[in-house]
MDAnalysis code that builds the backbone (N, CA, C; Angstrom):
import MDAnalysis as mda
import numpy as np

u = mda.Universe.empty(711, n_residues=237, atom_resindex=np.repeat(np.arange(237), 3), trajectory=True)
u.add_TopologyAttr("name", ["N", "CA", "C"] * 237)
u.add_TopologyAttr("resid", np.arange(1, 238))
u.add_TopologyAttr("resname", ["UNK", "UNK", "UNK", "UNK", "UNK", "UNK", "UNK", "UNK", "UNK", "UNK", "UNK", "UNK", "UNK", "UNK", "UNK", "UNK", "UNK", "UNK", "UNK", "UNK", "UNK", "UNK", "UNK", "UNK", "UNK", "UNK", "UNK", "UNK", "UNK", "UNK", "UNK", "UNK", "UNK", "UNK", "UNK", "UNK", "UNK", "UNK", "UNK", "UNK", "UNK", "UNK", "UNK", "UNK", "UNK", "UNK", "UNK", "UNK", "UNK", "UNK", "UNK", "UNK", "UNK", "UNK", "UNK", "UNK", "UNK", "UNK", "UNK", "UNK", "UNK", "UNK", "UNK", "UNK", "UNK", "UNK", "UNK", "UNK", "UNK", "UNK", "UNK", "UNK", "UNK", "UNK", "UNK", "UNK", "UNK", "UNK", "UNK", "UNK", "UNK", "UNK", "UNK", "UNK", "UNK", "UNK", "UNK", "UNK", "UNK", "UNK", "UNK", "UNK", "UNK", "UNK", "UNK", "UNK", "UNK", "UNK", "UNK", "UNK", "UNK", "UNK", "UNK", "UNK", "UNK", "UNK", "UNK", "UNK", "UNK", "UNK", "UNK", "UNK", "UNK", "UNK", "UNK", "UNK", "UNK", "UNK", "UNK", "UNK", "UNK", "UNK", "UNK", "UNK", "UNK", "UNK", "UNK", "UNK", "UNK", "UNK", "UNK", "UNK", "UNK", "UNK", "UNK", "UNK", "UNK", "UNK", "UNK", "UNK", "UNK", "UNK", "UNK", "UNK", "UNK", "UNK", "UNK", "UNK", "UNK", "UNK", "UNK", "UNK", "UNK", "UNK", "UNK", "UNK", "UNK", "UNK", "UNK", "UNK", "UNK", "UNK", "UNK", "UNK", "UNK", "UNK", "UNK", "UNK", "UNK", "UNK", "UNK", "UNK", "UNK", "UNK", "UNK", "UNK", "UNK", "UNK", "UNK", "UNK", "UNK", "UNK", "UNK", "UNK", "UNK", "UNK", "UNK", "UNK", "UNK", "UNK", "UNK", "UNK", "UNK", "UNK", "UNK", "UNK", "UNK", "UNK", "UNK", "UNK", "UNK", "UNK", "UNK", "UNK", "UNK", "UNK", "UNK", "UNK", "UNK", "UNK", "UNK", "UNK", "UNK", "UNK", "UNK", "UNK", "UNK", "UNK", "UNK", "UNK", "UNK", "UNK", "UNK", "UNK", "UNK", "UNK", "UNK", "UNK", "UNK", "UNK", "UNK", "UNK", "UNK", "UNK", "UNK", "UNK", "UNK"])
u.atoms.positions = np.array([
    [0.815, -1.216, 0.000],
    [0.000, 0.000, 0.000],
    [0.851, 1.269, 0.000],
    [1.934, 1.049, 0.086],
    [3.266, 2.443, -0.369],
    [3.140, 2.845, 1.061],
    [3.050, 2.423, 1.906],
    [3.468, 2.792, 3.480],
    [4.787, 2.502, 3.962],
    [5.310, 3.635, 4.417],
    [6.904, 3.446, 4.577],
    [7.020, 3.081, 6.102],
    [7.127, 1.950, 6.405],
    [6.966, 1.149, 7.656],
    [8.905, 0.987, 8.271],
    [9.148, 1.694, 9.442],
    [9.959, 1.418, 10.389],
    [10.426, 0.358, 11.088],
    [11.157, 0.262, 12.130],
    [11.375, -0.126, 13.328],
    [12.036, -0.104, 14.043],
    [12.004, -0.051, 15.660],
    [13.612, 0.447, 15.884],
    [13.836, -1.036, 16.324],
    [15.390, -1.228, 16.043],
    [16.008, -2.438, 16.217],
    [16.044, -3.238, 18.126],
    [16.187, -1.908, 18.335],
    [16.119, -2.804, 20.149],
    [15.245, -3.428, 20.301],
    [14.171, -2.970, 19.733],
    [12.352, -3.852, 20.433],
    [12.355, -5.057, 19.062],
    [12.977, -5.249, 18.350],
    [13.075, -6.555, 18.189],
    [14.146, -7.368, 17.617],
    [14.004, -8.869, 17.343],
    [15.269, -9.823, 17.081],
    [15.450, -10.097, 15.785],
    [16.625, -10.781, 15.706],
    [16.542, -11.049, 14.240],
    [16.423, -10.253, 12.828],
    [17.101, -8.704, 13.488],
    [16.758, -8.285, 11.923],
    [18.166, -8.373, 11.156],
    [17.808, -8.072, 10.284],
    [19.182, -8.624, 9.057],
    [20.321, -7.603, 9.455],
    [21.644, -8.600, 9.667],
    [22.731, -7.772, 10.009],
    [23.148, -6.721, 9.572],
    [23.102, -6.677, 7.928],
    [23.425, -5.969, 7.228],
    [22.452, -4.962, 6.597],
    [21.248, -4.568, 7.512],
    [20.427, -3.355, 7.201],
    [20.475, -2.118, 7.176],
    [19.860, -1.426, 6.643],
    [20.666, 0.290, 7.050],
    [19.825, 0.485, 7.707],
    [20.151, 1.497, 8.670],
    [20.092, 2.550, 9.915],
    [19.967, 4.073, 9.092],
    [18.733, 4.359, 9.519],
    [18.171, 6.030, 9.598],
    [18.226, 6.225, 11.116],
    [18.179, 7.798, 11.331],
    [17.933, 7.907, 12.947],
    [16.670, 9.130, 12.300],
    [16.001, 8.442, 13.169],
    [14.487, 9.548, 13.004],
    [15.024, 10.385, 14.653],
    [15.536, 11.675, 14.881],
    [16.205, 12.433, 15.743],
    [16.921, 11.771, 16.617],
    [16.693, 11.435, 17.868],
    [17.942, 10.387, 18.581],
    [17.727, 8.784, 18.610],
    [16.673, 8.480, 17.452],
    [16.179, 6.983, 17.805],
    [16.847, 6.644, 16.436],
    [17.867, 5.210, 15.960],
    [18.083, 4.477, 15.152],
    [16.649, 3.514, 15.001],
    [16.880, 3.481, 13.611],
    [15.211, 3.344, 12.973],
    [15.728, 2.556, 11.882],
    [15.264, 0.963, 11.308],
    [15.324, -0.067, 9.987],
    [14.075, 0.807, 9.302],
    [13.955, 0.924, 7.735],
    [13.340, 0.753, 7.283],
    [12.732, -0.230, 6.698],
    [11.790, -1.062, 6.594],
    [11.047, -2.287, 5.550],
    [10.192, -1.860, 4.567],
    [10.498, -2.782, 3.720],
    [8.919, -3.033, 2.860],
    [8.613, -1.319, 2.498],
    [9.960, -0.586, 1.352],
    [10.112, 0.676, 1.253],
    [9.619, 0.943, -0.262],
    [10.860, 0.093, -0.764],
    [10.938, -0.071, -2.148],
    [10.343, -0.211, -3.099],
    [9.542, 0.737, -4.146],
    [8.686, 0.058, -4.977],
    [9.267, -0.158, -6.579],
    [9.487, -1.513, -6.833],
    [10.112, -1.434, -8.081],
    [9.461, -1.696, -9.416],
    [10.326, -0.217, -10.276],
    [9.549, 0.253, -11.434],
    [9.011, -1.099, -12.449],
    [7.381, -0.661, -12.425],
    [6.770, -1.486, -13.901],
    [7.514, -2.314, -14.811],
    [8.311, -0.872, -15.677],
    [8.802, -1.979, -16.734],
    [10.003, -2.754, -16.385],
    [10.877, -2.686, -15.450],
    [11.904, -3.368, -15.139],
    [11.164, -4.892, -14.725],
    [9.840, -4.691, -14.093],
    [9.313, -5.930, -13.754],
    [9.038, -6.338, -14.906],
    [8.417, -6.082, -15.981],
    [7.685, -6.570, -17.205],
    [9.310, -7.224, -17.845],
    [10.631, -6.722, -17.831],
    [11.299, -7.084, -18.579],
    [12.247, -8.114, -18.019],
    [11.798, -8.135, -16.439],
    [12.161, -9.374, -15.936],
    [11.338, -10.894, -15.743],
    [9.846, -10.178, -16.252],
    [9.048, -11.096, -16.638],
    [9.281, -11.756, -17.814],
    [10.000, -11.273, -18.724],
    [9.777, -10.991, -20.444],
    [11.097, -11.960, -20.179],
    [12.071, -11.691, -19.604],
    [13.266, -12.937, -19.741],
    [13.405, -14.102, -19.186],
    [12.467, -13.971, -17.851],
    [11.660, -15.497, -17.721],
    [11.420, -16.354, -18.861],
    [10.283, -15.783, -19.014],
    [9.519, -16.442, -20.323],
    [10.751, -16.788, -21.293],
    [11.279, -15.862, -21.800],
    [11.708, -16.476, -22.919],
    [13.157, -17.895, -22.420],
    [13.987, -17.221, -21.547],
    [14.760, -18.363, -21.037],
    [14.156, -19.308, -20.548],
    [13.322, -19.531, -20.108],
    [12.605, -20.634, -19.377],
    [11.860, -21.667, -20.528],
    [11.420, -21.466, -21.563],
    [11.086, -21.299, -23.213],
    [12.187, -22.268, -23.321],
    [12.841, -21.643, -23.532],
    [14.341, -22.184, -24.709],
    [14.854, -23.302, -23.783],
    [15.056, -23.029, -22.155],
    [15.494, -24.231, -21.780],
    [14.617, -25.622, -21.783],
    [13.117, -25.431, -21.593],
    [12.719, -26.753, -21.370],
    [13.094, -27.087, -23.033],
    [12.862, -26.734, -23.853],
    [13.325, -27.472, -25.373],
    [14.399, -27.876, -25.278],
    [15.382, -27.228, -24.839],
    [16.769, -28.042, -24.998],
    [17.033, -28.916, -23.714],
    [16.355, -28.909, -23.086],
    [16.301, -29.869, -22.226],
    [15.622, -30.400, -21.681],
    [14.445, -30.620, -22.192],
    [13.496, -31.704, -22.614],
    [13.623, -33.491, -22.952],
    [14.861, -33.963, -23.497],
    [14.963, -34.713, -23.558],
    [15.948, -35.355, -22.398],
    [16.715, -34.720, -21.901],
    [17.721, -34.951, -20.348],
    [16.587, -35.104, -19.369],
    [15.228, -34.327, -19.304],
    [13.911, -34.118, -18.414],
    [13.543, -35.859, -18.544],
    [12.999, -35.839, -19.736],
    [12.551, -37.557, -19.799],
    [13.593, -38.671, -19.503],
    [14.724, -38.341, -19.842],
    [15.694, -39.698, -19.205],
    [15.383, -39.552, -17.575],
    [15.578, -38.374, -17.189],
    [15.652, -38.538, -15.435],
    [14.051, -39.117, -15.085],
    [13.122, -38.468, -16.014],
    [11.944, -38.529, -15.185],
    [11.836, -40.530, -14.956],
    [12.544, -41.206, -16.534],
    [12.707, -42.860, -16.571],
    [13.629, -42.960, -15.113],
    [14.641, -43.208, -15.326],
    [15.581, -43.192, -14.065],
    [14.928, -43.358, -12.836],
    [14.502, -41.992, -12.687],
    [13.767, -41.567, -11.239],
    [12.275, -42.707, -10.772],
    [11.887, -43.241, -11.783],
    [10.756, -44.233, -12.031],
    [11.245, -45.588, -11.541],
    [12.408, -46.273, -12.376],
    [13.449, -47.457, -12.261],
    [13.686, -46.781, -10.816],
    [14.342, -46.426, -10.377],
    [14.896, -45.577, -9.166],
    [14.367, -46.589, -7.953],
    [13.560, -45.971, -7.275],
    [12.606, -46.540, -6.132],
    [11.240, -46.090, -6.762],
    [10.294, -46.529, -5.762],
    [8.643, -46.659, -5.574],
    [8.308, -44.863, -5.554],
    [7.400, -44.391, -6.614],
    [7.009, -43.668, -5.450],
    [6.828, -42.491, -6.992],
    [6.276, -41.177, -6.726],
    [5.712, -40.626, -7.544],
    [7.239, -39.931, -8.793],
    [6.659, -39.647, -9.985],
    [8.136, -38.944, -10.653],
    [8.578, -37.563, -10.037],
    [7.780, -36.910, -9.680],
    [7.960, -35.440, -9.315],
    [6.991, -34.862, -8.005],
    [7.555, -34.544, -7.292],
    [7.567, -33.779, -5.767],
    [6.690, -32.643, -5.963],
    [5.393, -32.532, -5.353],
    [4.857, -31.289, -5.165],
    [5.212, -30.901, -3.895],
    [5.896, -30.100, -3.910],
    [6.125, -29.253, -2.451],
    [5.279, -27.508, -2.066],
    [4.634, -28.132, -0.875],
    [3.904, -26.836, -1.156],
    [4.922, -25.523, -0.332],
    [4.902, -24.056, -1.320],
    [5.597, -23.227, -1.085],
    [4.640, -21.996, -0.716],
    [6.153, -20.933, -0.268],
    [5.174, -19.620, 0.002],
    [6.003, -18.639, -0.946],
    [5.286, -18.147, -1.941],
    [5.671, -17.094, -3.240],
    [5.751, -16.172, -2.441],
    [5.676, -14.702, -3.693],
    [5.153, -13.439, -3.164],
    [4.260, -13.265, -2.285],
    [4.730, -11.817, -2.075],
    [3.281, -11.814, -0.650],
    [2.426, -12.845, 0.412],
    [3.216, -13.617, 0.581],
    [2.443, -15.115, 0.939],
    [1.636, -15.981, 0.326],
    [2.245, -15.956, -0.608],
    [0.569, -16.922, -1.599],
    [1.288, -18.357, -1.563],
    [0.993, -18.833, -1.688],
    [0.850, -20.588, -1.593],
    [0.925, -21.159, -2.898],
    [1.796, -21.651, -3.016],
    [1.868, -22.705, -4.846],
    [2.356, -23.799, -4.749],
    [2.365, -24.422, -5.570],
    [2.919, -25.777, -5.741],
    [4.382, -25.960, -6.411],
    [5.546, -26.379, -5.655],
    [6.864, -25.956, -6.542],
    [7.425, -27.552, -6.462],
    [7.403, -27.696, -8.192],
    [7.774, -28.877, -8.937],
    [8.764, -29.390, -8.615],
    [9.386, -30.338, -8.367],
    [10.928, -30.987, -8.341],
    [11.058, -32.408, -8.743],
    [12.021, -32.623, -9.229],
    [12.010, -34.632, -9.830],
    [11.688, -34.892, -7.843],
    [11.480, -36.131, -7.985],
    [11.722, -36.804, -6.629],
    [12.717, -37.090, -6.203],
    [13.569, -36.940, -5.208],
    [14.898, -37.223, -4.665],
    [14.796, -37.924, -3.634],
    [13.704, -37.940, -2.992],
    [13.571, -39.199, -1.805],
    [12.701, -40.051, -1.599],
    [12.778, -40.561, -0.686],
    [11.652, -41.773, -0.388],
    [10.182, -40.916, -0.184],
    [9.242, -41.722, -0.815],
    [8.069, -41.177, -0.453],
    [7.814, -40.902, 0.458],
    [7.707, -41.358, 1.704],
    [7.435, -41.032, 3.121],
    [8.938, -39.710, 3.917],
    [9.184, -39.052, 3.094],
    [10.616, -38.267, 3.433],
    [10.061, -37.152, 4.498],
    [8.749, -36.717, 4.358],
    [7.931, -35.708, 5.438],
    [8.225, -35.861, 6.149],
    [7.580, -37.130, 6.615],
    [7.468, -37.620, 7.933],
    [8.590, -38.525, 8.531],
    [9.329, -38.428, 7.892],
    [10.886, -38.820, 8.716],
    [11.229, -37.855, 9.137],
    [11.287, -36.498, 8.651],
    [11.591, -35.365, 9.066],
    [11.968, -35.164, 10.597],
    [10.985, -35.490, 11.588],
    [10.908, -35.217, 12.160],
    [11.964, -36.146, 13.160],
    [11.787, -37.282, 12.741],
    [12.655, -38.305, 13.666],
    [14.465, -37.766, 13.339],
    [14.688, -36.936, 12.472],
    [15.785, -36.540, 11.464],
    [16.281, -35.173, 12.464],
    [15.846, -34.193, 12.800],
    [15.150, -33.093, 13.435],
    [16.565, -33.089, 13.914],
    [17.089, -34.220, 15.466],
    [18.122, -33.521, 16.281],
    [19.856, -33.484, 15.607],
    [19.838, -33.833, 13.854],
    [21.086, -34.227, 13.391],
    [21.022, -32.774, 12.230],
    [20.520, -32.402, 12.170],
    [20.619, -31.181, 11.642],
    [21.406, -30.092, 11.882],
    [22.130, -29.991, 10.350],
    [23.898, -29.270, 10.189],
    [23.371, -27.894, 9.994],
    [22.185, -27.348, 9.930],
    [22.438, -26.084, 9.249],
    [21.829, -25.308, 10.845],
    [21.760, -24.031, 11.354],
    [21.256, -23.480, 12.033],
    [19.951, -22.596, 12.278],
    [18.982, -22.521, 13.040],
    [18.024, -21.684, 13.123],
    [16.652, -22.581, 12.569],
    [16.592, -21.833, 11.009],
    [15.312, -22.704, 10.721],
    [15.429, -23.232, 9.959],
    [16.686, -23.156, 8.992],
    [16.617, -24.322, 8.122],
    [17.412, -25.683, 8.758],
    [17.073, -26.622, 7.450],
    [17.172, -27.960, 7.679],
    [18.260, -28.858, 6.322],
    [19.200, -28.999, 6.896],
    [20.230, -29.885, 6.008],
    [20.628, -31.209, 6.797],
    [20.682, -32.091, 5.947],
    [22.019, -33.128, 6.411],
    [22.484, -33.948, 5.522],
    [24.003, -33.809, 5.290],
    [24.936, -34.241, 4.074],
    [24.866, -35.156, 4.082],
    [24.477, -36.177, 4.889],
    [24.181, -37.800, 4.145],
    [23.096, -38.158, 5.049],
    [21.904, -37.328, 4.248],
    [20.652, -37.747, 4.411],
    [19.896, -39.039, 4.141],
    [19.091, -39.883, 4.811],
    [19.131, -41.162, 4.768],
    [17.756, -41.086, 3.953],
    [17.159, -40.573, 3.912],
    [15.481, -40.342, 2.682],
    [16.170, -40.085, 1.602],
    [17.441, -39.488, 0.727],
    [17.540, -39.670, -0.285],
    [18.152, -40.377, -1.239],
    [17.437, -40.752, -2.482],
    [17.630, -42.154, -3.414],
    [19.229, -41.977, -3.546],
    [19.617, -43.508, -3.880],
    [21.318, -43.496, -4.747],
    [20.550, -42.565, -5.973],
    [19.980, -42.334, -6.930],
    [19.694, -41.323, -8.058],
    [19.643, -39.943, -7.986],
    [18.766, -40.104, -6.231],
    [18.586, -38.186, -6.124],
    [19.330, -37.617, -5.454],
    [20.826, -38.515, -5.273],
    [22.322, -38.129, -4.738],
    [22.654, -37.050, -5.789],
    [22.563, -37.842, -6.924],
    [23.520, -37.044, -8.556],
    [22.346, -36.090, -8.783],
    [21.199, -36.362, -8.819],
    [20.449, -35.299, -8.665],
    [20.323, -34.129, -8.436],
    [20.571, -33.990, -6.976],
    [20.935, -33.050, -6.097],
    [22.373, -32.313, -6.043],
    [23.640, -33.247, -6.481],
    [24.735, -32.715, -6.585],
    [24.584, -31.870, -8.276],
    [23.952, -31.888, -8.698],
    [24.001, -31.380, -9.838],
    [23.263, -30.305, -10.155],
    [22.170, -29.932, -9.012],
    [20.776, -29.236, -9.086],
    [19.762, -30.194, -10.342],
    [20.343, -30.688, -11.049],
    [19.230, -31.267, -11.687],
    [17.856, -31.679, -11.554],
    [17.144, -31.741, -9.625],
    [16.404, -32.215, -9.426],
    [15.284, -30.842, -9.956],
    [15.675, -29.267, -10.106],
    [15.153, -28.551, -10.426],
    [14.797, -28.318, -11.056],
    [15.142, -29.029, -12.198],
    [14.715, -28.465, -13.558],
    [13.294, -28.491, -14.050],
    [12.078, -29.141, -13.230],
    [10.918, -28.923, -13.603],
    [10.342, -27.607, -12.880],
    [10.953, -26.866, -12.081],
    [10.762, -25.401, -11.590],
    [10.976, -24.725, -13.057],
    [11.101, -25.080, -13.892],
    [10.478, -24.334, -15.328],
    [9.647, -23.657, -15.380],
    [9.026, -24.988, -15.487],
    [7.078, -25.127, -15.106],
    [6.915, -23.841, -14.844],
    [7.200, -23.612, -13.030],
    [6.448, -22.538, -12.131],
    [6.727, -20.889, -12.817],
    [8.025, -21.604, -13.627],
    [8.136, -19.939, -13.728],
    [7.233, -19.817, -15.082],
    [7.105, -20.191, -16.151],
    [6.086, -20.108, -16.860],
    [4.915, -19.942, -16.475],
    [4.397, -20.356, -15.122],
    [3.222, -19.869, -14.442],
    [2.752, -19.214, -13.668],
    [4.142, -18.064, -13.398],
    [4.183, -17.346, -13.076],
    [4.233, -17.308, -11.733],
    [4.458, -18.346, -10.926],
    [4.869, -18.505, -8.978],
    [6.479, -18.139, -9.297],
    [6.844, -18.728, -10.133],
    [8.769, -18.292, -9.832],
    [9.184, -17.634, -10.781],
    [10.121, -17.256, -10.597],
    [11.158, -16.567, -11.380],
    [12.762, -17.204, -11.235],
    [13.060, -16.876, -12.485],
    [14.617, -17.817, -12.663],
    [15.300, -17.397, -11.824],
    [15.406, -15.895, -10.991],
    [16.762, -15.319, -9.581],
    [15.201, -14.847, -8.609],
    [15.700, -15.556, -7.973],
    [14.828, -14.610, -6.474],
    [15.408, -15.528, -5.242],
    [15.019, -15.260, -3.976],
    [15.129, -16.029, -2.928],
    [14.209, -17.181, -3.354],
    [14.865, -18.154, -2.603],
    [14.468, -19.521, -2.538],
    [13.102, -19.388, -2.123],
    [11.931, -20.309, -2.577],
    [10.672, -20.128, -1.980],
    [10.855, -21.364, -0.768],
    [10.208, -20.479, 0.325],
    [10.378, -20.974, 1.531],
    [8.926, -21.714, 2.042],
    [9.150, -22.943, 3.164],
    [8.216, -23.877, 3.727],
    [7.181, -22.894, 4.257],
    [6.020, -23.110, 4.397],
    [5.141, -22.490, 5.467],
    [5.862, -22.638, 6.824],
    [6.062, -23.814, 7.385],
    [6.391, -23.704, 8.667],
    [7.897, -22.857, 9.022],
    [8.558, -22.615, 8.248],
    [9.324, -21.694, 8.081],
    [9.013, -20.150, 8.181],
    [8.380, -19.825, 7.020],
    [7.758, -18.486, 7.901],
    [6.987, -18.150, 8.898],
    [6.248, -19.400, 9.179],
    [5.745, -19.058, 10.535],
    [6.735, -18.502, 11.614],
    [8.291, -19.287, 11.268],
    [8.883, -18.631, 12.308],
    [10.097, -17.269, 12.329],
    [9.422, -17.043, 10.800],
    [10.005, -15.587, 10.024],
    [9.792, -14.301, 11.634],
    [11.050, -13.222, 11.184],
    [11.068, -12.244, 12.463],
    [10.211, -11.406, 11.394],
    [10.051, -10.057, 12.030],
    [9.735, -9.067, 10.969],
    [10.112, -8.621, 10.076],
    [11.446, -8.697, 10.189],
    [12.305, -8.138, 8.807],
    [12.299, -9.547, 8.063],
    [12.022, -10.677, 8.312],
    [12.551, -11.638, 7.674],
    [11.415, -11.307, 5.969],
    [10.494, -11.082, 6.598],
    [9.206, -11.176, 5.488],
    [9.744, -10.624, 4.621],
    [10.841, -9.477, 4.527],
    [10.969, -8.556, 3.240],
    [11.442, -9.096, 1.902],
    [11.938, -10.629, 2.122],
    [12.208, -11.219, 0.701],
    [11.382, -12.383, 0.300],
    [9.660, -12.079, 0.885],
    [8.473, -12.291, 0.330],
    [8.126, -11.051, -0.342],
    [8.904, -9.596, -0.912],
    [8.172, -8.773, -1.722],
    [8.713, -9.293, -3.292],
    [9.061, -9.942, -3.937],
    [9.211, -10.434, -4.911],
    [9.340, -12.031, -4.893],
    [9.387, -12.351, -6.240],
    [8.737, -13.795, -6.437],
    [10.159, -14.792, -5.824],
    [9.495, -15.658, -5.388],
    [11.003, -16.742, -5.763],
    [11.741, -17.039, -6.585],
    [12.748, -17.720, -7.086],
    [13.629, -17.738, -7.686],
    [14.167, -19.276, -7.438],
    [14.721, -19.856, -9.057],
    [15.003, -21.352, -9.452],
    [16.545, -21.085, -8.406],
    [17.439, -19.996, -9.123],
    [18.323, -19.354, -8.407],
    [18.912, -18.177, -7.385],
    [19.647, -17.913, -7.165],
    [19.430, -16.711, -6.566],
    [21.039, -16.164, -5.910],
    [20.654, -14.993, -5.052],
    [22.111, -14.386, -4.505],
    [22.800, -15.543, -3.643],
    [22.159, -15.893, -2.935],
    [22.963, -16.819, -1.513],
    [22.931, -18.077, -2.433],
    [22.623, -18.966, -3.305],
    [23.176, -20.098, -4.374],
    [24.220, -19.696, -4.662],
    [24.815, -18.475, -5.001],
    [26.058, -18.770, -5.688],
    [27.178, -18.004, -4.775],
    [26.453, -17.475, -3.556],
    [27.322, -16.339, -3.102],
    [27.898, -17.455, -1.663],
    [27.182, -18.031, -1.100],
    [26.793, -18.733, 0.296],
    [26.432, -19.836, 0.231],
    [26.233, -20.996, -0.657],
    [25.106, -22.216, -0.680],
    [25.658, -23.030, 0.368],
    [26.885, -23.477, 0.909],
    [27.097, -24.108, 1.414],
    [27.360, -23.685, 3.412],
    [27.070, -22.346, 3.713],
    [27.247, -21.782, 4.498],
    [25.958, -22.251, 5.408],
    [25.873, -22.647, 6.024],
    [24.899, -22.882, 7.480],
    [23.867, -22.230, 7.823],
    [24.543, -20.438, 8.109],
    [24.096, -19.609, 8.868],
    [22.966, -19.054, 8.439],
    [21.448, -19.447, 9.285],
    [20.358, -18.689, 8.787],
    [20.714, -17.041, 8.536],
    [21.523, -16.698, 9.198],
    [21.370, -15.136, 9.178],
    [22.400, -14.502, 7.670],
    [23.179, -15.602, 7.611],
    [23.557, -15.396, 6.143],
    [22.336, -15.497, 5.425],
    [22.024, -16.626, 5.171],
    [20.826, -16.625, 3.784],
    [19.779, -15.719, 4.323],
    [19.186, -15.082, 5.557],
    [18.444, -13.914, 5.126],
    [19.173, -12.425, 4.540],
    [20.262, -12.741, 5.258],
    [20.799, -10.788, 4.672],
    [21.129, -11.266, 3.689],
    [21.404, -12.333, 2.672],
    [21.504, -12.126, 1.060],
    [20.630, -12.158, 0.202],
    [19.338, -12.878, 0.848],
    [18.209, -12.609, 0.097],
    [17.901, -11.018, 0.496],
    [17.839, -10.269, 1.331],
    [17.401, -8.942, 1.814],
    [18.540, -7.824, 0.684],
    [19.815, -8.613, 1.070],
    [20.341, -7.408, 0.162],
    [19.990, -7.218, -1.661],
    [19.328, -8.943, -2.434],
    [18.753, -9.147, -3.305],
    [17.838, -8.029, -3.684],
    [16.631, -8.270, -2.579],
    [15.770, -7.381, -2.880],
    [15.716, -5.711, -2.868],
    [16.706, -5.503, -1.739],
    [17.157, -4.240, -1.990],
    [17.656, -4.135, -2.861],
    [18.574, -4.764, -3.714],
    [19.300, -3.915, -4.828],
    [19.364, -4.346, -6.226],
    [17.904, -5.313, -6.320],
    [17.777, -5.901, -7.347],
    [17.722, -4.940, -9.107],
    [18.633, -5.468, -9.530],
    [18.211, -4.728, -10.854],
    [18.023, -5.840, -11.876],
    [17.822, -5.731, -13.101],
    [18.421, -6.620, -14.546],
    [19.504, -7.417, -14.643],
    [20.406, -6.113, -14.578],
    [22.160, -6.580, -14.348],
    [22.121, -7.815, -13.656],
    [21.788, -7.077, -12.436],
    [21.594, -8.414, -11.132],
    [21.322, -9.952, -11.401],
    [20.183, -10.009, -12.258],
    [20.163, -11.131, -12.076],
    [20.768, -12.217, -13.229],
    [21.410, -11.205, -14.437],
    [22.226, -12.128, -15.244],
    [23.564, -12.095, -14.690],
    [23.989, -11.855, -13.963],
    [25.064, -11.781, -13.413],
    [25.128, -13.331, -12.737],
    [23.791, -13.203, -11.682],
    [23.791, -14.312, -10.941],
    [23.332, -15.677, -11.549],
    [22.393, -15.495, -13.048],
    [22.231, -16.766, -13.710],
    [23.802, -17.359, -14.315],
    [24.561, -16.464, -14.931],
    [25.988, -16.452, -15.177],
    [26.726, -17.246, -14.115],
    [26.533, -16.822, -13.131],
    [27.368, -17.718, -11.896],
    [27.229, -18.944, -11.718],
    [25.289, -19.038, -11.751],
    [24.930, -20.304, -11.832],
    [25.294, -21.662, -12.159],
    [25.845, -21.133, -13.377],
    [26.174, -22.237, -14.358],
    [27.590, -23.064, -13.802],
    [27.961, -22.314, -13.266],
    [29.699, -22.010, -12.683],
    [29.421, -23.322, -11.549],
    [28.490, -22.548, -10.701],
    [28.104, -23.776, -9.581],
    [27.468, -24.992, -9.604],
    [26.567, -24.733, -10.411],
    [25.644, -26.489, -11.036],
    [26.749, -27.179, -11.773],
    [27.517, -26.640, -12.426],
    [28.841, -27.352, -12.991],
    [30.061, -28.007, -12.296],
    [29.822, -27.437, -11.545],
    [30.988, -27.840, -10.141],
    [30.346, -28.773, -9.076],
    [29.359, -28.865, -9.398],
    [28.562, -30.307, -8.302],
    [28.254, -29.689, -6.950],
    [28.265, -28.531, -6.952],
    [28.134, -28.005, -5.132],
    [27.051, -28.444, -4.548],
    [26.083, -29.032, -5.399],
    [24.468, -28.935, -5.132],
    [24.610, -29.496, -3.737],
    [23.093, -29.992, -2.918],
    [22.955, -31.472, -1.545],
    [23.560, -32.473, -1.610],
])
């Protein structure tokens, strides 16, 4: 609604390390949720979606059907993962992925819970026992992504944004965390190529935050450019 919304940092936790500081007279003051970014820069970051997203499922369309066979031969269990996500503004979608684990991988989750390498709210572990010998190479490759095409053709993702995040995850979002729900998700993004292997929740929010602050065009061929650098190098899970 173009409301230029504050806060001062003492009265609460968790805001991104790397935020700027106004002092509204002797009080240090975050700004959020400031930024409104221009029309056509959106239309022309819409416009290169589409068309890259276009050109890749054709040329890789046929690598899509070997995995989707594979992943079938593989173990039991469906070809592709609906995971439900939270887009822009909180909206709720469905974000595509080959399958990489055992069907029942949810609900192991939880028994999984006290071996967890990464900190805060996310959830890693390097030799995770829910995923297939297939959705090993999978995952080391990002390959399991490549049907996040799809979403961006349908407009839930976009090829660079922050990662679209779990519901139960933002439930336990601070206030500042929300600010890289003002644009869409992203197949890739700043903290993939800048941080992927780094732990620290408070890293992957101040790089998605500094994303959205300083997102331009440039920006994000820069970071599809990198991309390639890292899916090539196997960094993936």
């Amino acid at each position: 609604m173009g409301i230029d919304v504050r806060v001062v940092p003492d009265l609460y936790d968790g805001l991104a390390w790397n935020a700027s500081v106004e002092y509204i007279g002797q009080f240090p003051t975050i700004p959020l949720h400031r930024r409104e970014f221009p029309i056509g820069a959106f239309m022309m970051k819409r416009a290169l979606d589409l068309t890259l997203s276009t050109i890749a499922l054709v040329i890789l369309s046929p690598i899509m059907l070997l995995i989707a066979l594979i992943v079938r031969i593989d173990s039991p269990g469906p070809i592709l993962y609906r995971a439900k996500r939270i887009g822009r503004k909180g909206r709720t979608f469905s974000c595509y992925k080959f399958r990489t684990m055992v069907p029942e991988a949810d609900a192991l989750k939880a028994k999984l819970a006290h071996l967890n390498e990464r900190d805060g709210i996310l959830f890693k572990l390097t030799n995770d026992p829910r995923v297939t010998r297939f959705g090993r190479i999978l995952r080391k490759y990002s390959l399991d992504e490549l049907p996040q095409f799809f979403n961006v053709l349908r407009g839930d993702m976009s090829l660079v944004g922050p990662r679209p995040p779990m519901a139960a995850e933002v439930e336990q979002y601070d206030l500042s965390h929300l600010r890289r729900l003002d644009v869409l998700p992203g197949i890739t993004g700043l903290w993939q190529v800048e941080a992927r292997q780094d732990p620290s929740f408070d890293s992957y929010i101040s790089l998605d935050t500094a994303y959205v602050e300083n997102w331009t065009i440039w920006l994000d061929l820069k970071i599809l450019v990198r991309t390639v650098n890292v899916v090539l190098g196997g960094t993936g899970a």
